[in-house]
PAVEXBA-670697 format. One record per atom (N, C-alpha, C): residue number from 1; residue in three letters; atom name; x, y, z. Coordinates in steps of 0.2 Angstrom, whole numbers, always signed. Layout:
N
  gudo  miti  milo      X      Y      Z
   NUM   ALA    CA      X      Y      Z
...
END
This chain:
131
  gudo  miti  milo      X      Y      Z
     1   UNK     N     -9    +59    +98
     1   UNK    CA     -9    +52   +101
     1   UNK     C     -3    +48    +98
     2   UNK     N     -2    +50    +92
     2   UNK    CA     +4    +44    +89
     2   UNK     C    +10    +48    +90
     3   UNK     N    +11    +55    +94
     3   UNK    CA    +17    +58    +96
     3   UNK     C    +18    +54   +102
     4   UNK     N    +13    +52   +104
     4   UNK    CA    +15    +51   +111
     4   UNK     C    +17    +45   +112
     5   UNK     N    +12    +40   +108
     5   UNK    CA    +13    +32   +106
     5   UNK     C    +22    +32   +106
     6   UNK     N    +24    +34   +102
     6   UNK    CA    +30    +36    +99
     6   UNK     C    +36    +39   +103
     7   UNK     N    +35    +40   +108
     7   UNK    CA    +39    +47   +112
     7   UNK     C    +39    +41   +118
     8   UNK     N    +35    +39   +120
     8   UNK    CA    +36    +37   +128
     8   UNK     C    +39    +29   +127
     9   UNK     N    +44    +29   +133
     9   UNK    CA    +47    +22   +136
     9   UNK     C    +44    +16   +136
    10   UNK     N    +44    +12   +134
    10   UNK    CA    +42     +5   +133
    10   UNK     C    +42     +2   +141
    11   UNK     N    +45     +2   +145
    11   UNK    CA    +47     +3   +150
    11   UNK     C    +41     +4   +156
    12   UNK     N    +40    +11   +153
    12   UNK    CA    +35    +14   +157
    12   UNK     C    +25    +11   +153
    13   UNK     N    +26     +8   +149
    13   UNK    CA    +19     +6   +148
    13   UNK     C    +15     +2   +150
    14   UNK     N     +9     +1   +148
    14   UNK    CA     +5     -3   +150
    14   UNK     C     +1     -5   +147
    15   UNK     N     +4    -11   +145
    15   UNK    CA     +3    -17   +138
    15   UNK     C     -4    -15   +135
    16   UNK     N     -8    -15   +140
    16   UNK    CA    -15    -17   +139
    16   UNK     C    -18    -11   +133
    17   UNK     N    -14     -4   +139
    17   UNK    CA    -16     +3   +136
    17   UNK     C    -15     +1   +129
    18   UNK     N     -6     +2   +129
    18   UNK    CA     -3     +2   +121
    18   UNK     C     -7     -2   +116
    19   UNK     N     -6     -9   +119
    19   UNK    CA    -11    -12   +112
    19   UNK     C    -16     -9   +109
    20   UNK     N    -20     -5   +112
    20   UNK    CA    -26     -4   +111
    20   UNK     C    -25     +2   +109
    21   UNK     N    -21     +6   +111
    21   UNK    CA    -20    +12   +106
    21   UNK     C    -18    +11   +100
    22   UNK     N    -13     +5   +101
    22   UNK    CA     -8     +8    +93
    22   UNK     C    -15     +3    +88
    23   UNK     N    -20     -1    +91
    23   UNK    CA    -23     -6    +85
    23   UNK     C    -30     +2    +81
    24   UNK     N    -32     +5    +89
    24   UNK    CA    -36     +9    +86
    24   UNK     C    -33    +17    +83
    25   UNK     N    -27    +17    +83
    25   UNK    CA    -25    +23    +81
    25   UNK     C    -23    +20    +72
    26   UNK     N    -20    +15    +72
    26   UNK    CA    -19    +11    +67
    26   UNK     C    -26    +11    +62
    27   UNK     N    -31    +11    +65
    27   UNK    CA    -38    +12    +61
    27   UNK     C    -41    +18    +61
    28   UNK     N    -38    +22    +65
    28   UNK    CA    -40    +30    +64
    28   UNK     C    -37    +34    +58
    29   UNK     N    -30    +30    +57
    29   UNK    CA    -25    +33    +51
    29   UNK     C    -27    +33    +46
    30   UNK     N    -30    +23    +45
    30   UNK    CA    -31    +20    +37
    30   UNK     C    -37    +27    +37
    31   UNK     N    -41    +29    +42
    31   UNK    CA    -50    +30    +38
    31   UNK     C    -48    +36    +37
    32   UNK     N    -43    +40    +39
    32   UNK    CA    -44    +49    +37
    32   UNK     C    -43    +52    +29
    33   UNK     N    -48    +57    +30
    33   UNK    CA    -50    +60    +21
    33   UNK     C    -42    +62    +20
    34   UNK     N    -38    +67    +23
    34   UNK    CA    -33    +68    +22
    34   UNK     C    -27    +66    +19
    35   UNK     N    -27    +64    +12
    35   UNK    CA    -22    +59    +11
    35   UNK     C    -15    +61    +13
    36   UNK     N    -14    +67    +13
    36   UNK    CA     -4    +69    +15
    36   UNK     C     -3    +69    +22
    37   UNK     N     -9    +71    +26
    37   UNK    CA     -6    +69    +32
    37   UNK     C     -9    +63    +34
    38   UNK     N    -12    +58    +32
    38   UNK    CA    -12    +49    +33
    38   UNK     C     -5    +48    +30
    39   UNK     N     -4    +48    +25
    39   UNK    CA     +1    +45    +23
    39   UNK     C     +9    +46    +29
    40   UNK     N     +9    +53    +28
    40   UNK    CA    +13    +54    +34
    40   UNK     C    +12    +51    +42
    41   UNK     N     +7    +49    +42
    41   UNK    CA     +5    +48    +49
    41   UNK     C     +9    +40    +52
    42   UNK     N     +7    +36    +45
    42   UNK    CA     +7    +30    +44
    42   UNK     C    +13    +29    +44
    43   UNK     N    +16    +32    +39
    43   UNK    CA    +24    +31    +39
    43   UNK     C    +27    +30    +48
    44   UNK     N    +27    +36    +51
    44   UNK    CA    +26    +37    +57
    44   UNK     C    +26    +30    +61
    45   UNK     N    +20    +30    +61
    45   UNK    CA    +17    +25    +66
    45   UNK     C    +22    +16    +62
    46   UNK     N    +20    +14    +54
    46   UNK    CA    +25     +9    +53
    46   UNK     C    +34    +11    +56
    47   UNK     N    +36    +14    +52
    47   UNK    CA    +42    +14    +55
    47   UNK     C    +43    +14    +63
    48   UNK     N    +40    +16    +68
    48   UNK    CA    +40    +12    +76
    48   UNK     C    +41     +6    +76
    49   UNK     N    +34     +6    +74
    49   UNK    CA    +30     -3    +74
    49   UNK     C    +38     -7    +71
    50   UNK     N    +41     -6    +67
    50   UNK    CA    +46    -10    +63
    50   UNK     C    +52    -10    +67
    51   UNK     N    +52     -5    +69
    51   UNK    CA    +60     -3    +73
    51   UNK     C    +58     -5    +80
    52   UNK     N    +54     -5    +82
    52   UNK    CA    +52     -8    +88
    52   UNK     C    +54    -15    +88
    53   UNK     N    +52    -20    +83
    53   UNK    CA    +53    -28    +81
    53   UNK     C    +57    -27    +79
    54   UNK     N    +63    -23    +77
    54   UNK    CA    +70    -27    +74
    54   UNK     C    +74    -25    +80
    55   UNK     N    +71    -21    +84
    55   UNK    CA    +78    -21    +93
    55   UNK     C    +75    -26    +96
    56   UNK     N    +68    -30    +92
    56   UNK    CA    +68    -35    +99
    56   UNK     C    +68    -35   +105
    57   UNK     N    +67    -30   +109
    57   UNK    CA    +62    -25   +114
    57   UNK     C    +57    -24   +114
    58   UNK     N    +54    -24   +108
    58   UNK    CA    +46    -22   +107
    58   UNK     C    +42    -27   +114
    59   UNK     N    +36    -21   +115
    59   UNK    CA    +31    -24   +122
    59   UNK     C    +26    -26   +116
    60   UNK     N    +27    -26   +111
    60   UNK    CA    +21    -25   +106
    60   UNK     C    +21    -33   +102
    61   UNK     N    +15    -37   +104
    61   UNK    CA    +13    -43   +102
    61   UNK     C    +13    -45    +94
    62   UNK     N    +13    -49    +93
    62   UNK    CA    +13    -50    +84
    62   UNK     C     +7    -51    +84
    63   UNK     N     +1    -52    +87
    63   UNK    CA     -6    -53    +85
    63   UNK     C     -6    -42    +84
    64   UNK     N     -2    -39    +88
    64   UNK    CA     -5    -31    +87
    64   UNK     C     +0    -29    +81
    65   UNK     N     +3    -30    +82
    65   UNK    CA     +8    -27    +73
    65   UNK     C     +4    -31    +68
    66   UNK     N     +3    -37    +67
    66   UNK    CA     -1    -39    +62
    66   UNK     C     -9    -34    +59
    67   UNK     N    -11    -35    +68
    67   UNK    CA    -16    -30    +67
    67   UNK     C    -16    -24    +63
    68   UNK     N    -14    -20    +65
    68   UNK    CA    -10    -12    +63
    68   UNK     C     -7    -13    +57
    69   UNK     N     +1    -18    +57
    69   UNK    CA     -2    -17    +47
    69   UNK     C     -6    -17    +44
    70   UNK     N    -10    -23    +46
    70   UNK    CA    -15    -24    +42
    70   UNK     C    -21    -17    +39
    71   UNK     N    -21    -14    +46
    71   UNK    CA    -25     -7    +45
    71   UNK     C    -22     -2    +37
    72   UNK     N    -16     -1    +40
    72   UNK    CA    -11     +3    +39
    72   UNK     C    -10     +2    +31
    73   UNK     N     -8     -4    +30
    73   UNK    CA     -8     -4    +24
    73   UNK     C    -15     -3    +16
    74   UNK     N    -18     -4    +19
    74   UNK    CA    -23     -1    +14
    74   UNK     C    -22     +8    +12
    75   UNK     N    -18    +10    +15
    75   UNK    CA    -16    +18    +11
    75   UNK     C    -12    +18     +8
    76   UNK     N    -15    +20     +0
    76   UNK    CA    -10    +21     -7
    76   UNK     C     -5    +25     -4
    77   UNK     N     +0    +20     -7
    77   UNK    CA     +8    +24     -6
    77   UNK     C    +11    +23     -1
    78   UNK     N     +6    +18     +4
    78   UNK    CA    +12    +17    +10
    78   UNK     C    +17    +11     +8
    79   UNK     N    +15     +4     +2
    79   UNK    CA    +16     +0     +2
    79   UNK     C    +26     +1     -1
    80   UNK     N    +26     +6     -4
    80   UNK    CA    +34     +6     -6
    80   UNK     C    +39     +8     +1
    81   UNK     N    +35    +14     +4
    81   UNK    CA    +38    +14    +14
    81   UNK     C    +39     +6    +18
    82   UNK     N    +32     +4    +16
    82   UNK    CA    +36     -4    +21
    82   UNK     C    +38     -7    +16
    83   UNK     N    +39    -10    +11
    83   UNK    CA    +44    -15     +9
    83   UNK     C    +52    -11     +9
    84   UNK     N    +53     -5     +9
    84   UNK    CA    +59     -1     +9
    84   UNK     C    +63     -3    +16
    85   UNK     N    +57     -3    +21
    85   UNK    CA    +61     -2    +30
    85   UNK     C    +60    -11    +32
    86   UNK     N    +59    -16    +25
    86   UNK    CA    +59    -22    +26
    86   UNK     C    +53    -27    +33
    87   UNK     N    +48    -22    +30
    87   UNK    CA    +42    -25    +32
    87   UNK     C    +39    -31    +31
    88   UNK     N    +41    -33    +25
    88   UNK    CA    +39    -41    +21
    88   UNK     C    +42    -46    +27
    89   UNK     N    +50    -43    +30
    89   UNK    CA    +54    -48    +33
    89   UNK     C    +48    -47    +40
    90   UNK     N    +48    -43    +43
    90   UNK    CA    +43    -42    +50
    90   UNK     C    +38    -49    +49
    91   UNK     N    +33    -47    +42
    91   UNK    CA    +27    -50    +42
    91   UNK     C    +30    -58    +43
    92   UNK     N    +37    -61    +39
    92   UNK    CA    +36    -67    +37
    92   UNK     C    +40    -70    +48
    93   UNK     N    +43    -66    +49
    93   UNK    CA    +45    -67    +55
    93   UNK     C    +41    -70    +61
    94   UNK     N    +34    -64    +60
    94   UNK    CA    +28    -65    +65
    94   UNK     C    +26    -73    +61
    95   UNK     N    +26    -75    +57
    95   UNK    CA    +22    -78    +54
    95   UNK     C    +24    -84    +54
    96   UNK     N    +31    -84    +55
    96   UNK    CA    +36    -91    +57
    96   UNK     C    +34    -92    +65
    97   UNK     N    +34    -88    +68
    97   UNK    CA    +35    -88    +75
    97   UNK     C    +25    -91    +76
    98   UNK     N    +21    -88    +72
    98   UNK    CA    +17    -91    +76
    98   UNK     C    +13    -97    +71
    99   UNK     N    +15   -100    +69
    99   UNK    CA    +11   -106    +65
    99   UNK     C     +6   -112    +66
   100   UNK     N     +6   -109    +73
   100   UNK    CA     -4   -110    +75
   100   UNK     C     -6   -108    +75
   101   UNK     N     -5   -101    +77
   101   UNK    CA    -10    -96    +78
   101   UNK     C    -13    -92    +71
   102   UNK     N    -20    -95    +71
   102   UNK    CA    -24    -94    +64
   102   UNK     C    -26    -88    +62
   103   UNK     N    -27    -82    +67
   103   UNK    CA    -28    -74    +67
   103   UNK     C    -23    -72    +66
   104   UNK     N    -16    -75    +67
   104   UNK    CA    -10    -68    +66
   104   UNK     C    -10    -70    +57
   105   UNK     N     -9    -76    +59
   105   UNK    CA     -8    -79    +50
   105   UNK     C    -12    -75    +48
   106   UNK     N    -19    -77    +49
   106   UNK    CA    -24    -71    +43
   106   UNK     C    -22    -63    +43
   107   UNK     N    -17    -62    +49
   107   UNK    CA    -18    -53    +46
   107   UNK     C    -12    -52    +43
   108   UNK     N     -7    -55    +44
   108   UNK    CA     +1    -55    +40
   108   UNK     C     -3    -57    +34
   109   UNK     N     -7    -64    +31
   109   UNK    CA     -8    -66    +22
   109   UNK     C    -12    -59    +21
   110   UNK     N    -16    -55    +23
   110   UNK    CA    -20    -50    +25
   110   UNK     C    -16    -45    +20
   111   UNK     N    -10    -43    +25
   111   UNK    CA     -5    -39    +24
   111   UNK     C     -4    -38    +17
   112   UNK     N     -1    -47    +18
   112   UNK    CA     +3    -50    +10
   112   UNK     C     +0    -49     +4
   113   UNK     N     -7    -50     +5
   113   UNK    CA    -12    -47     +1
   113   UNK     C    -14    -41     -3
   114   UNK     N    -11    -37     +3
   114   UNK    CA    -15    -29     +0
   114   UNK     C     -8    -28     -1
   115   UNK     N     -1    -28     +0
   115   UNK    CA     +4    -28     -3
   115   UNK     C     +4    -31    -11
   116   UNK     N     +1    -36    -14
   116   UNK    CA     +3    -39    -19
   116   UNK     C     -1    -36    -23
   117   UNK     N     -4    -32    -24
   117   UNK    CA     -7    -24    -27
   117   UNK     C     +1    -18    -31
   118   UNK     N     +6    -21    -27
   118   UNK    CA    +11    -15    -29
   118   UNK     C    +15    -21    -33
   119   UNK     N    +17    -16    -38
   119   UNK    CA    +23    -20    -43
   119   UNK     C    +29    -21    -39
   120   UNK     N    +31    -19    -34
   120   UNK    CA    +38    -19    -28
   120   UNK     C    +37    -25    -29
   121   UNK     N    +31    -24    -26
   121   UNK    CA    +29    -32    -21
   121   UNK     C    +30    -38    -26
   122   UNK     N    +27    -39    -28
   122   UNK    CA    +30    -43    -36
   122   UNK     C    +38    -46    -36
   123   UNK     N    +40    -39    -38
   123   UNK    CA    +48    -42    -38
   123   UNK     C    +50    -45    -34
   124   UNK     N    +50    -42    -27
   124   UNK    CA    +51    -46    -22
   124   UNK     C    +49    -54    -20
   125   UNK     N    +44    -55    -21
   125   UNK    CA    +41    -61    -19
   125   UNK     C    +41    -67    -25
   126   UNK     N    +43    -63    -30
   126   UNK    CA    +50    -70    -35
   126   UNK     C    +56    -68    -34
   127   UNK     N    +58    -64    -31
   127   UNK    CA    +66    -64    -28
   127   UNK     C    +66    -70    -21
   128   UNK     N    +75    -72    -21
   128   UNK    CA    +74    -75    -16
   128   UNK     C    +76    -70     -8
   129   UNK     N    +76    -64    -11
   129   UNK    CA    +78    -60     -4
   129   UNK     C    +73    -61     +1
   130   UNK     N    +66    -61     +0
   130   UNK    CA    +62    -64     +7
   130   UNK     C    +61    -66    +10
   131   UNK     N    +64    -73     +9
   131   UNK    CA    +67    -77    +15
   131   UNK     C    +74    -76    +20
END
């Protein structure tokens, strides 16, 4: 499922399907016992989700990326892969963009959250690079 996620044309999809795959594949990753092929999975499926919203192309909603981090990042080890591929800037971008909308804010501070678990995250978030 996440080869295919992955593989087909933006183009060719159909929103509804996609959402709903990538929010429940996104929850299938965080729950698997296999930590080396979650982690790997994860990486995977984040780096899409990221490279998708920095071409700006992306068919993928910030309420669904929000979602999906949120999943995603509760697996040890993923947290050094997104702040490396500049996921804090994703989170803070959806978060600008939607400032009424009370669900995405909650899965982006969500995010923010299980992120501020990593020493990374730390440094960053007293640096002024995140804005």
């Amino acid at each position: 499922m996440l080869q295919r996620l992955t593989s087909v044309k933006e183009r060719h999809m159909n929103p509804v399907i996609i959402y709903s795959a990538t929010r429940v594949l996104s929850a299938i990753i965080s729950d698997f016992d296999l930590k080396v092929s979650k982690l790997e999975d994860a990486k995977i499926l984040v780096g899409f989700l990221i490279n998708s919203f920095n071409k700006g192309e992306s068919s993928f909603s910030d309420y669904i990326l929000a979602v999906s981090f949120s999943h995603v990042l509760l697996i040890p080890g993923l947290y050094s892969y997104f702040l490396s591929h500049k996921g804090c800037q994703v989170l803070i971008s959806i978060m600008s963009r939607n400032t009424k909308d009370l669900q995405i804010t909650y899965y982006c501070l969500l995010c923010l959250w299980s992120l501020s678990y990593e020493s990374d995250m730390i440094e960053l978030a007293s640096s002024s690079s995140v804005s």
